[in-house]
C-alpha distance (Angstrom), angle and dihedral (degrees) to the residues before:
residue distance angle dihedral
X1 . . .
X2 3.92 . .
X3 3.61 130.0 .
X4 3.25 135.2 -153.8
X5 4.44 134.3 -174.3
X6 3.78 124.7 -128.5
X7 3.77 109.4 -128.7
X8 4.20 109.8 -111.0
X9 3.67 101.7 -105.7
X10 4.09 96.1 167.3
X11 3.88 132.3 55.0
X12 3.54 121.6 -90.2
X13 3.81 113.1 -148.3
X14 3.64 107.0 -56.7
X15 3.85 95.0 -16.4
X16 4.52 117.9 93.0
X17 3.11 127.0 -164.4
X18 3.47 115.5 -65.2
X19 4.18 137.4 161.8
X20 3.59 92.2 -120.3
X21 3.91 86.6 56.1
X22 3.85 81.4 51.2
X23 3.29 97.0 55.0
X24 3.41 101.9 43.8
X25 4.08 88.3 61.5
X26 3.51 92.3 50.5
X27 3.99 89.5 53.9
X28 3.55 93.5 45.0
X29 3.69 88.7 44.3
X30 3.48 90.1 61.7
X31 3.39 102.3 41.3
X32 3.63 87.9 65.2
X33 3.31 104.8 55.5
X34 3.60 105.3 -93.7
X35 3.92 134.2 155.4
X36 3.53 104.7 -164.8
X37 3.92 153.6 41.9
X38 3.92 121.6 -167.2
X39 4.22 135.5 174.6
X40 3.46 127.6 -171.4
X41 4.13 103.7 -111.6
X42 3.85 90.8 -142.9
X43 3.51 92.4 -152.6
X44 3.39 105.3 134.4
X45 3.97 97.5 66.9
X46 3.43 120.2 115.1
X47 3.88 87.9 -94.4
X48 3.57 104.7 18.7
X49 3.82 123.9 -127.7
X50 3.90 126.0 -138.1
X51 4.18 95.5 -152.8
X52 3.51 97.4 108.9
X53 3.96 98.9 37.9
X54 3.99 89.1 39.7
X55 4.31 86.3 56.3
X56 3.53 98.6 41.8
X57 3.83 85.0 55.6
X58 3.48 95.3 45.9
X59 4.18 94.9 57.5
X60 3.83 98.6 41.9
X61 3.39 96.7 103.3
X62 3.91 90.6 42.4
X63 3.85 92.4 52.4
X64 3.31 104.8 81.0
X65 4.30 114.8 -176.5
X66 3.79 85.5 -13.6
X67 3.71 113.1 122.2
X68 3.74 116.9 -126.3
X69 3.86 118.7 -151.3
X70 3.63 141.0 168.5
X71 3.36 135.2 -178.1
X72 3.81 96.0 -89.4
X73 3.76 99.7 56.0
X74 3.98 90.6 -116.0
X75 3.78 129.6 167.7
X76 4.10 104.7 -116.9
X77 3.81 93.8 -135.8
X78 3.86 91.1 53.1
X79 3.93 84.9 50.5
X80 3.23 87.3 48.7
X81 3.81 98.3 40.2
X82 3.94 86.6 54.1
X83 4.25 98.3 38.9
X84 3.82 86.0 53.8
X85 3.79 102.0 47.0
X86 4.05 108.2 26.1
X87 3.82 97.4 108.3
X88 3.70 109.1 26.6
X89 3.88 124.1 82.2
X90 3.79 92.7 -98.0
X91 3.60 122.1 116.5
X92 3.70 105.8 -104.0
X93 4.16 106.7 -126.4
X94 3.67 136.2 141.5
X95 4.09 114.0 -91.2
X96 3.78 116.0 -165.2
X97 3.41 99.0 -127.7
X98 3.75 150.8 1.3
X99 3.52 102.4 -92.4
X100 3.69 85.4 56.9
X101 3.87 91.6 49.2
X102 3.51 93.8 52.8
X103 3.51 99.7 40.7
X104 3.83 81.0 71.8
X105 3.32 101.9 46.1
X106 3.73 114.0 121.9
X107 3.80 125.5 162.9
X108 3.93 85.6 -159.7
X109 4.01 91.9 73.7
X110 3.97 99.1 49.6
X111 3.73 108.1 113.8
X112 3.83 119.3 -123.1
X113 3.59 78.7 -139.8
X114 3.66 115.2 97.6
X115 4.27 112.5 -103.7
X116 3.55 117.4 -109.6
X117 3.74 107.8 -142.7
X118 4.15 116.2 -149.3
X119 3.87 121.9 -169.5
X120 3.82 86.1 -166.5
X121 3.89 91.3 57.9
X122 3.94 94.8 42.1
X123 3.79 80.2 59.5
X124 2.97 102.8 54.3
X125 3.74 95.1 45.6
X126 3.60 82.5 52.7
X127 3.55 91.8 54.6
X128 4.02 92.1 43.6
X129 4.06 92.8 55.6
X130 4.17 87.9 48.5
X131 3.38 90.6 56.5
X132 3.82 97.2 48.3
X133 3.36 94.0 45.5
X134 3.53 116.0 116.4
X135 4.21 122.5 -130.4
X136 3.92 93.9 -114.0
X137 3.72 89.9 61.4
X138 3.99 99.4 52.9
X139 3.74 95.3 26.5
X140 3.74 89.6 106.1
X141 4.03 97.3 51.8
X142 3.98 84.5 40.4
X143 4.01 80.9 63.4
X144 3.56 102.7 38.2
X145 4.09 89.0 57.1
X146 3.91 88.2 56.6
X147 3.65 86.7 -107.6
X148 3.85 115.2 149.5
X149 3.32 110.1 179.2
X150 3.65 111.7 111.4
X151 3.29 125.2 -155.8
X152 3.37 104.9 -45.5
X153 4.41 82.1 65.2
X154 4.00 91.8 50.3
X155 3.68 99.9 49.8
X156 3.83 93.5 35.7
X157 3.97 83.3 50.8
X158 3.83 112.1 36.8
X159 3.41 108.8 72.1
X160 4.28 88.3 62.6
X161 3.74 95.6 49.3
X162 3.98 130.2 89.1
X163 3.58 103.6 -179.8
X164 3.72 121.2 29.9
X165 4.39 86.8 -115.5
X166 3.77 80.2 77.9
X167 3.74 95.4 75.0
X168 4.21 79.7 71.7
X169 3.82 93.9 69.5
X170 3.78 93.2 42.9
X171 3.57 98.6 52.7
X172 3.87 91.1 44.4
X173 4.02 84.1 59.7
X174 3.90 87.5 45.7
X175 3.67 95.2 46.1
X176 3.81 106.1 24.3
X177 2.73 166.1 -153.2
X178 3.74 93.7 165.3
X179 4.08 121.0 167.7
X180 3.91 96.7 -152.1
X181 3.83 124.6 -130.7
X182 3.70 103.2 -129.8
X183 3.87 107.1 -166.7
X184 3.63 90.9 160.3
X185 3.60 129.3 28.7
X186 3.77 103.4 -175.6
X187 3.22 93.3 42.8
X188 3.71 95.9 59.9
X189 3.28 91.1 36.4
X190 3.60 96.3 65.1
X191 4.19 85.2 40.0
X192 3.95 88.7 61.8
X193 3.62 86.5 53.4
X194 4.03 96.1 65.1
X195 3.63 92.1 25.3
X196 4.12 101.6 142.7
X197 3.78 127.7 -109.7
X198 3.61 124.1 -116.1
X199 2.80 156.8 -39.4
X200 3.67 94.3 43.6
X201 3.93 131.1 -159.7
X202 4.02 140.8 156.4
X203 3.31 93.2 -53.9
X204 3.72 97.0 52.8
X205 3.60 93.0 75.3
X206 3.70 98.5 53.0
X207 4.01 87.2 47.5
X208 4.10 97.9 45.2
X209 4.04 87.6 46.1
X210 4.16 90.5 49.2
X211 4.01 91.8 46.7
X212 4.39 83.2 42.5
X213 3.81 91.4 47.7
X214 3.99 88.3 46.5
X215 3.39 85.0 50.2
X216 3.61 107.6 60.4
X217 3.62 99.8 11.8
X218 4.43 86.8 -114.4
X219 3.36 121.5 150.2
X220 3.88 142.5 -177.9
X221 3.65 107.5 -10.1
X222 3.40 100.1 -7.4
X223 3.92 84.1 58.2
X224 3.87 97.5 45.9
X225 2.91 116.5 23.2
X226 4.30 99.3 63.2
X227 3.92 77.3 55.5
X228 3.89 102.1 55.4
X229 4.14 85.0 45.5
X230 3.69 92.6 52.8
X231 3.86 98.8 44.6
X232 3.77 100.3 32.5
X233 3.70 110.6 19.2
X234 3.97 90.1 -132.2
X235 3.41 135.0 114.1
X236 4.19 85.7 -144.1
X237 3.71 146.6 17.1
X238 3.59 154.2 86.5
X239 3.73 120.4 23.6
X240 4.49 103.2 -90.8
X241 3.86 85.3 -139.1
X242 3.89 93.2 66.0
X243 4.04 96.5 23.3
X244 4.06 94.0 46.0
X245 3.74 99.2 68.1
X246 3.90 89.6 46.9
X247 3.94 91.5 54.7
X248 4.00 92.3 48.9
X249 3.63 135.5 -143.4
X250 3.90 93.1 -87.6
X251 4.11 96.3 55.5
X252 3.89 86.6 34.5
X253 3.80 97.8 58.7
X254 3.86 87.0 37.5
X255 3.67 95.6 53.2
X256 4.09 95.0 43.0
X257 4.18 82.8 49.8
X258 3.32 85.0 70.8
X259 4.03 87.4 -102.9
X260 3.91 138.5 137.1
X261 3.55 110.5 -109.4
């Protein structure tokens, strides 16, 4: 079992909050053995508070191979990226670390004016530092889920998830098992029939949808989008050309079949 500390949010006795009382938790934590530090984001009070986000910022740096979690599934430098630059005149986008957060720190560009916080924005920073980060810096987390992709999985992936938990229902489509859509049975019928050979990569797609589309005659959505159903079960997602070589021939053919794979 692994064990993790809540950050002290709340005066003790005579003490307030304070970083060094931060830090000291986070040493101790680690000390004893633990993987992981979590706060409560309080942000869905009435007016919602920035204690928890504002001191899981603070101890990034100081956290070492300790997880950090809170209860939206957030990245800690986006947090951080957004906690540090919500009210000032900055643009507000994800840095990759804290060097390059406090390289732009300047007390100059906070607004007199008070700072509006936005969940919906944090998100979508959250969702714009995902997608630019790079496989060598979630390759262990990739691996810790069971996931085995690679990189050819992460940068297929990224760019449709918004909180790392995503990468779940993308490798489930990757690795089944997938129940196909099949919104056309003739149609991908006659698309198992010139379904390429291996091995397969980003060009396979664009050749197996010209020889489908010769096929049948299909085009546009009529062409693609009975083929996304059958091997994804989605209406959206990843680009085919990068996700089709992770699914394989074996699960493709299966899936377009009309079969769970």
């Amino acid at each position: 079992m692994e064990l993790g500390v809540h950050l002290p949010l709340l005066p003790f006795g005579d003490e307030p909050p304070s970083l060094r009382r931060l830090e000291a938790t986070v040493d101790t934590a680690r000390d004893c053995g633990f993987a992981a530090i979590s706060a409560n984001d309080h942000l869905v009070f009435q007016t919602p508070w920035l204690d928890g986000l504002t001191a899981l910022a603070s101890i990034v740096a100081r956290s070492g191979d300790m997880a950090l979690l809170n209860s939206r599934d957030l990245e800690p430098l986006a947090v951080a990226s957004y906690v540090a630059l919500i009210g000032t005149s900055d643009a507000i986008e994800p840095l990759r670390s804290m060097d390059d957060l406090a390289s732009r720190l300047d007390l100059s560009h906070v607004s007199t004016s008070a700072a509006r916080f936005d969940l919906a924005e944090l998100r979508a920073l959250n969702a714009r530092f995902l997608h630019a980060t790079p496989y060598l810096e979630i390759a262990e987390r990739l691996s810790a889920r069971g996931i085995s992709g690679g990189e050819a999985f992460w940068d297929a992936v990224r760019g449709n998830i918004s909180v790392f938990d995503d990468v779940d229902e993308w490798w489930t489509v990757v690795s089944g098992p997938v129940q196909p859509i099949v919104e056309d049975a003739d149609f991908l019928a006659k698309a198992a029939t010139v379904l390429p050979a291996e091995p397969w990569g980003e060009a396979t797609w664009g050749e197996w949808t010209n020889a489908v589309k010769a096929a049948t005659g299909a085009k546009g959505r009529a062409l693609f989008h009975p083929l996304r159903l059958a091997l994804t079960a989605r209406e959206s997602g990843p680009e085919l050309k990068a996700l089709l070589p992770i699914i394989g021939r074996e699960k493709a053919l299966a899936r377009i079949s009309g079969r769970t794979a």
